[in-house]
N, C-alpha and C positions, 0 to 999 in steps of 0.2 A: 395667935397674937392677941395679946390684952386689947380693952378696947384704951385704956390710959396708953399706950404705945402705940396702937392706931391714929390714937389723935395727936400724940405729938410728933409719927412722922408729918400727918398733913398738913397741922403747922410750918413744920421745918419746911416743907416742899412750897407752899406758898409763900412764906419769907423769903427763900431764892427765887420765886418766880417773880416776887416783888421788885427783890434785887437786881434780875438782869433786866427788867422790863423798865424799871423808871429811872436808875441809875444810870443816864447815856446824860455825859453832861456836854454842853455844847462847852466848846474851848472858845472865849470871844479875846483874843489876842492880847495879851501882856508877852512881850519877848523875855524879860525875864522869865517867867513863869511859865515860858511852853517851851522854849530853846536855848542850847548850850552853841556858844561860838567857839567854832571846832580846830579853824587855823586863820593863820595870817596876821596873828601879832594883834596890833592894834589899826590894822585895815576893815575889821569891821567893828561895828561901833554900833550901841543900843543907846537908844536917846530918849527924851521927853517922857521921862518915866516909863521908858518901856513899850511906849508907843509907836515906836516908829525905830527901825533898823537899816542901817548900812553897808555896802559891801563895796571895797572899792581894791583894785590892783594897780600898782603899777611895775617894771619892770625887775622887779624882785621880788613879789611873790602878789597871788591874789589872796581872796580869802573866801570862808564858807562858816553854813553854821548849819545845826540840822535840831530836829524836835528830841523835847526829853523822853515823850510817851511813842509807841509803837502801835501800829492801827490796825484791823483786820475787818475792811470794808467799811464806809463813809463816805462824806461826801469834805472835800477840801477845798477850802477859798483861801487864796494872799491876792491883794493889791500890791501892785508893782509897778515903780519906774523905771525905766532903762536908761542904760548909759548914753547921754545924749550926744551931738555931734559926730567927733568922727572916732567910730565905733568898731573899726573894722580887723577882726583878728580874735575880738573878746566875744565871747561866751556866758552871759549870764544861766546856770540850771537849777533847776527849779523841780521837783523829782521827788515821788515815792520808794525806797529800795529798802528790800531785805540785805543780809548779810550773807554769804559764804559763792563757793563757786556756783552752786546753783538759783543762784539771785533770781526774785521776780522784781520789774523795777514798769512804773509809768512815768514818761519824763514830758516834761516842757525843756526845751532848750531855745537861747534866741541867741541867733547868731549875727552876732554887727555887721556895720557895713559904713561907706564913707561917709561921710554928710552927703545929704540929700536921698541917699538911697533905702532903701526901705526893708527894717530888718527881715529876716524870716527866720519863723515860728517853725520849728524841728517838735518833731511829737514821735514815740515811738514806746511798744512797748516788750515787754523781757518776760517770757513763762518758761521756770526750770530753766534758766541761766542761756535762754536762747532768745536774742532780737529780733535786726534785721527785718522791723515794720513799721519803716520809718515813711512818715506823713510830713511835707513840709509845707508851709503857709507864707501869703504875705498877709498882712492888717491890712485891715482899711481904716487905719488910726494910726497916729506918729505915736509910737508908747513910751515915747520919751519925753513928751509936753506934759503929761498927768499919768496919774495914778490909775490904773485899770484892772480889772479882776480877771486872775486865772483860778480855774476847779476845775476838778475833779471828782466823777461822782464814780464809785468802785462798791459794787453788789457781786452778788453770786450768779446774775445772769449778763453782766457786761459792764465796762468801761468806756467814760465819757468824757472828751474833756470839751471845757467850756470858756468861752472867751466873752465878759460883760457876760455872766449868763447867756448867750448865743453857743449852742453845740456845736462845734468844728469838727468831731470823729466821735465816732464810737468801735470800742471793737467789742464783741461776742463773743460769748463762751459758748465757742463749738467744741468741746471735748468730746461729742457724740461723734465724729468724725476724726478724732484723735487729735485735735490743735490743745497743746496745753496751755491752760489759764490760771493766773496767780488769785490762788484761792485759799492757800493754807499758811502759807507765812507772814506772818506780821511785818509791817515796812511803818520805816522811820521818816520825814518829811528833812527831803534835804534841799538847801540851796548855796551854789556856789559864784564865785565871780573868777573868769579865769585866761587865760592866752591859752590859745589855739591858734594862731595866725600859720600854721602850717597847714591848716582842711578849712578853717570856718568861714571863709571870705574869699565867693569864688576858687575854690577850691582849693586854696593857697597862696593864691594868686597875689592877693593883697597884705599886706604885713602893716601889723601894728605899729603904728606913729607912736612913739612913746613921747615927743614932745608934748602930747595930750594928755598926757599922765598928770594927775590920779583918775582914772574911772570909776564910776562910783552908781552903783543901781540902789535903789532905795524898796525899803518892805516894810507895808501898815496892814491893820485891820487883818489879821488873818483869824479864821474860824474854823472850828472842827467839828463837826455834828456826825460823830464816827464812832468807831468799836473801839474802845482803846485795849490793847491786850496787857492783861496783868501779870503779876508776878507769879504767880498761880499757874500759866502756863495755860489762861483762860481770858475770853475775850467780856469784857464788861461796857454795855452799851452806858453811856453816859448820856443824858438829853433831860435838857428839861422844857422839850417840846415834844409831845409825842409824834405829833404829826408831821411836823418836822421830819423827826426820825424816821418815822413810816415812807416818807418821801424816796430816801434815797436809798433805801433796804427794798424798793420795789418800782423805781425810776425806768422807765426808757421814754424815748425821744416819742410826742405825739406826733400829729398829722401836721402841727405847724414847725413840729422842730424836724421834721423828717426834712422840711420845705425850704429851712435857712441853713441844715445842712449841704442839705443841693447846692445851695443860692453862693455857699461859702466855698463849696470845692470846685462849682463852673468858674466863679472869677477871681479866687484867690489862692487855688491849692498850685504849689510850685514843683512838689513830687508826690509820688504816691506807689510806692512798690508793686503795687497792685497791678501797675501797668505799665512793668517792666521787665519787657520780655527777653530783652540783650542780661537783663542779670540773673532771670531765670529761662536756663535755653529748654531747661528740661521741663518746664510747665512751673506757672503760677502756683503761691503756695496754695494750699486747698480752700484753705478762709476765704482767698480770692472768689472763688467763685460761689462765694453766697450770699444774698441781699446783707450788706453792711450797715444795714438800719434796724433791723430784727430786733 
């Protein structure tokens, strides 16, 4: 090999080292400009220049909208209000998913409830088109007075999700043990507004009051400090924070987050598959039995 062809492979090899290393652009939220609104007519709605979006249902149809780019590992923020009052039957989701039958998906779901009662925060997540590891929460905030922050932080050694920046779950890539982990397919950022009033409220129990109709949950400020996958069938970190970036490519829970995890699932966690043994008679899933903070 010439030495004029030796150096301009290492040119060229640098330019792309360039390119995936400083090219991670933080997304800092325009709805225009990050998401298409996917159904329900003119029930959600993009406002204030884009600032601020809404989701609202009433008894003919709800609606949703999801991101234009697709991720593969980052860290996700939206602030969200919930539908206030009497909530009971609606389902606001809020969600990372791939496409086809073998979907990998990480969800926030909140499931209403009457006035006065206090929603819970449904979390679960899908590797190769299988769940069923559903974590469910109450707040220790009414998420219907203000705006609050839900993330997401998803690397190659675990998935966190985070409430006010406060850790609520994390789960682990134990694939050394055979649990599969959503690691190769790109997901889309979705959120919907919807009835369920057949499972979401006391288990059916309660049915949506549509005289309270329209419902309506609201979404600001979202940010994406993430992998966005290209067209190229290639992932392009975007940041123009490296550090940043470096955060959530090598993230897990320290000694104080291990501490407010605890602190979160002694007095707020409402289920936790983990430790339920009537749904599994043949033995907990295997994940079950490994420190959930690793």
């Amino acid at each position: 090999m010439s030495t004029t062809t030796s150096s301009s492979l290492q040119v060229s090899l640098l330019l792309s080292l360039f390119i995936l290393t400083s090219l991670v652009a933080v997304s800092a939220g325009n709805f225009y400009q990050d998401f298409d609104i996917t159904w329900g007519d003119n029930r959600a709605k993009i406002l204030d220049g884009g600032n601020l979006l809404t989701l609202s249902l009433d008894k003919t149809s709800g609606s949703g909208f999801q991101s234009k780019n697709e991720y593969l590992f980052g860290r996700i923020d939206m602030q969200i209000k919930l539908v206030a009052g009497n909530s009971a039957g609606t389902v606001t989701a809020y969600y990372l998913s791939s496409q086809g039958p073998t979907q990998d998906e990480i969800d926030f779901e909140f499931l209403g409830n009457v006035s006065g009662d206090p929603y819970i925060l449904h979390t679960n997540v899908f590797s190769q088109g299988k769940g069923n590891r559903e974590q469910q929460f109450y707040l220790w905030f009414d998420p219907t007075m203000a705006f609050h922050t839900y993330s997401i932080v998803w690397n190659t050694q675990r998935i966190m999700f985070l409430v006010d920046n406060i850790p609520i779950r994390v789960f682990n890539n134990l694939e050394s043990i055979g649990i599969p982990f959503p690691k190769s397919q790109p997901m889309r950022i979705y959120s919907s507004l919807w009835n369920a009033d057949d499972w979401a409220t006391r288990g059916g129990l309660v049915k949506t009051d549509w005289t309270k109709a329209p419902f309506t949950a609201s979404y600001r400020n979202f940010k994406a400090n993430a992998c966005v996958w290209s067209s190229e069938s290639s992932c392009v970190s975007l940041s123009t924070n490296s550090l940043q970036t470096s955060e959530w490519q090598n993230k897990a829970p320290n000694a104080a987050e291990r501490n407010r995890i605890r602190w979160v699932q002694q007095k707020y966690m409402v289920y936790n598959y983990c430790n339920d043994f009537k749904r599994f008679p043949q033995g907990l899933p295997a994940e079950c039995k490994r420190s959930r903070f690793l």
